[in-house]
C-alpha positions as CSV (number, residue, x, y, z in Angstrom):
1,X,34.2,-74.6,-76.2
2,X,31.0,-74.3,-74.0
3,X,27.7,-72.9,-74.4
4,X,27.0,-71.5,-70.9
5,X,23.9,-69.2,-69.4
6,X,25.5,-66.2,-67.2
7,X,23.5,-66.0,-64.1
8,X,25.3,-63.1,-62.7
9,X,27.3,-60.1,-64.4
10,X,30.7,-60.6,-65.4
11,X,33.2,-58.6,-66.4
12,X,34.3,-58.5,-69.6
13,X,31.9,-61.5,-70.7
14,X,28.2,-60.7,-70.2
15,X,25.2,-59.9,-67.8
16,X,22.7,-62.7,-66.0
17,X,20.9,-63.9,-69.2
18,X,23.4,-63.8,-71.4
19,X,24.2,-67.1,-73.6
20,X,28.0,-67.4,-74.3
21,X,30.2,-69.4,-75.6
22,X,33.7,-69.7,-73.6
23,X,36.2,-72.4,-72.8
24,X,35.7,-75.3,-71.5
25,X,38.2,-75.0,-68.8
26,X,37.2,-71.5,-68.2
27,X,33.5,-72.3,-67.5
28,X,33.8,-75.6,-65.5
29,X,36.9,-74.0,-63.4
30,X,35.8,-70.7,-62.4
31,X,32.1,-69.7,-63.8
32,X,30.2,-72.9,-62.1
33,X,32.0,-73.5,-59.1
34,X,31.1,-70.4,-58.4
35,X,27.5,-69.7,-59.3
36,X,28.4,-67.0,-62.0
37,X,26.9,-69.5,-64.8
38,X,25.0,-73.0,-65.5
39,X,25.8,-75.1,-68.6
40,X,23.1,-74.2,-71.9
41,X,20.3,-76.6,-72.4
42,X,16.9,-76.3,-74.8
43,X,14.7,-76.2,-71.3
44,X,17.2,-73.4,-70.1
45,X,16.4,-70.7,-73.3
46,X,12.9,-70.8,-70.5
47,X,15.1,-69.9,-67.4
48,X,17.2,-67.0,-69.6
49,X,14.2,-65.6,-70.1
50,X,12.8,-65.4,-66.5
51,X,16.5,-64.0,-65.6
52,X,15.8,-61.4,-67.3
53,X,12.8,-60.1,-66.9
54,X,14.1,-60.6,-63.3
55,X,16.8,-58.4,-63.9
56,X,15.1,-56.0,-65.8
57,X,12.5,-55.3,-62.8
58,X,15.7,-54.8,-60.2
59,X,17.2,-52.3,-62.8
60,X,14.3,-50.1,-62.5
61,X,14.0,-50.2,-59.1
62,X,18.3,-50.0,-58.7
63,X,17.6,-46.6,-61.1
64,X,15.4,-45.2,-59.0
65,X,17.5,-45.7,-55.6
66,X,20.5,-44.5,-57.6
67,X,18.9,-41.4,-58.7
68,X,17.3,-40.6,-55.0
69,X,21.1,-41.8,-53.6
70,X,23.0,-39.3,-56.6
71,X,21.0,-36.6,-55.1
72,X,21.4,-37.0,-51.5
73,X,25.1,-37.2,-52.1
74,X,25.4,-34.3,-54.6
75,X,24.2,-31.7,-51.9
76,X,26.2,-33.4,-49.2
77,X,29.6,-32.9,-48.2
78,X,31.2,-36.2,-47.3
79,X,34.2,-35.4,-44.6
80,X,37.1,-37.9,-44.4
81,X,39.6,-37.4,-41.3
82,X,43.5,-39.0,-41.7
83,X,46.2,-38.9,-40.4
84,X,48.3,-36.0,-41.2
85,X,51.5,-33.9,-40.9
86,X,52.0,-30.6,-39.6
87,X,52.0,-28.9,-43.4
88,X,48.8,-31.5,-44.2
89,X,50.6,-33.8,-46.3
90,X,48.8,-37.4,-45.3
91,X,50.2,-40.3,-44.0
92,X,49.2,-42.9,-47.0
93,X,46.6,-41.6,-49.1
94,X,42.9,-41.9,-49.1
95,X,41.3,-44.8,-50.7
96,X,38.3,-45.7,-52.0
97,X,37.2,-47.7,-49.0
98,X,37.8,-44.4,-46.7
99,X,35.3,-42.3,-49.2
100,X,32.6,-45.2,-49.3
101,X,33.1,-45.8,-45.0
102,X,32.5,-42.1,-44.5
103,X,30.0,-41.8,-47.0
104,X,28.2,-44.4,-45.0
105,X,28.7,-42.7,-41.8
106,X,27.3,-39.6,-43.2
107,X,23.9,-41.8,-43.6
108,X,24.0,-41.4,-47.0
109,X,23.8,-45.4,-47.3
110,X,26.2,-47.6,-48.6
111,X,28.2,-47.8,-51.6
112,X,30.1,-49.7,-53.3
113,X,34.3,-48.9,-52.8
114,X,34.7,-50.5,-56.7
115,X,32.5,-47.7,-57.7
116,X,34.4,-44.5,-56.5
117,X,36.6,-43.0,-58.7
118,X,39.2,-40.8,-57.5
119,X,40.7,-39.5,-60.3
120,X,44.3,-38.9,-59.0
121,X,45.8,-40.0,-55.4
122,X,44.6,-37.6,-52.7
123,X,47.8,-36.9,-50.6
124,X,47.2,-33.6,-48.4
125,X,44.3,-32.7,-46.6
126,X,41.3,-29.6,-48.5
127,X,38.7,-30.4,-51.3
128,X,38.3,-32.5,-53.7
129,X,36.0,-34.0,-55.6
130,X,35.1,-37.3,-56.4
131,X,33.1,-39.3,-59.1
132,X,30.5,-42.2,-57.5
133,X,29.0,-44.4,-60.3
134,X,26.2,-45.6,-58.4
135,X,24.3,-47.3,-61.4
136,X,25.0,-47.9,-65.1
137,X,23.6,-44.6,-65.9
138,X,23.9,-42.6,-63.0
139,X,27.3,-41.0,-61.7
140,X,27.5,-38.6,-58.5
141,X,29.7,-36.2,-57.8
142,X,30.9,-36.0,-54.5
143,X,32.2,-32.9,-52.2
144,X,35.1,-34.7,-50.0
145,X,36.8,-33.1,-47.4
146,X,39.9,-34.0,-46.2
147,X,40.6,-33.3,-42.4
148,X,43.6,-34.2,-40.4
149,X,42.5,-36.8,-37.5
């Protein structure tokens, strides 16, 4: 097993400044290579905790763009055009990447496609609406329209 330092968030494991123990495969194979972690020594308890006072001074500023970005987008409708039938069934459905591409074009800003949530497939064109987690405690709900192209 090795001691590692997270330098980035990882799924399932930790955030940057987290000290874990995982595999030794695991953390010379994927986490290193990678840049997602650097082996735990003494001198780097001093680099864990500049990490996260680093990360701590993003969050806040991340929290306050997510709250100015939650409320562009909540009184916003966000339109989506694809391709469609005569009855306005769809072609394919819409995906994530279609909501975050038009919610770019909108000028809303960007956002990540990971962070859209759907909730079922959208398969005809009308309303919906969709859930946008744009930070760890803020969630937007979007107005989407689906028009045929």
């Amino acid at each position: 097993m090795a001691k590692i330092i997270l330098t980035q968030e990882v799924t399932g494991l930790g955030v940057a400044g987290d000290v874990v123990t995982v595999k030794n495969g695991y953390a010379r194979n994927y986490l290193m290579p990678r840049g997602f972690a650097v082996t735990w020594t003494k001198g780097g308890e001093k680099q864990v905790e500049s990490i996260k006072a680093a990360r701590a001074a993003r969050a806040k500023a991340t929290l306050e763009e997510a709250k100015a970005t939650a409320a562009k987008l909540a009184e916003t409708t966000v339109t989506v055009a694809h391709k469609a039938g005569a009855e306005g069934r769809l072609f394919g459905t819409v995906k994530a990447k279609h909501v975050a591409d038009a919610i770019e074009a909108a000028g809303i800003g960007s956002v990540d496609k990971r962070a859209i949530n759907l909730g079922s497939a959208i398969k005809s064109t009308g309303a919906y609406t969709v859930s946008v987690r744009l930070h760890e405690d803020v969630t937007a709900d979007v107005e989407l329209d689906v028009v045929a192209e």
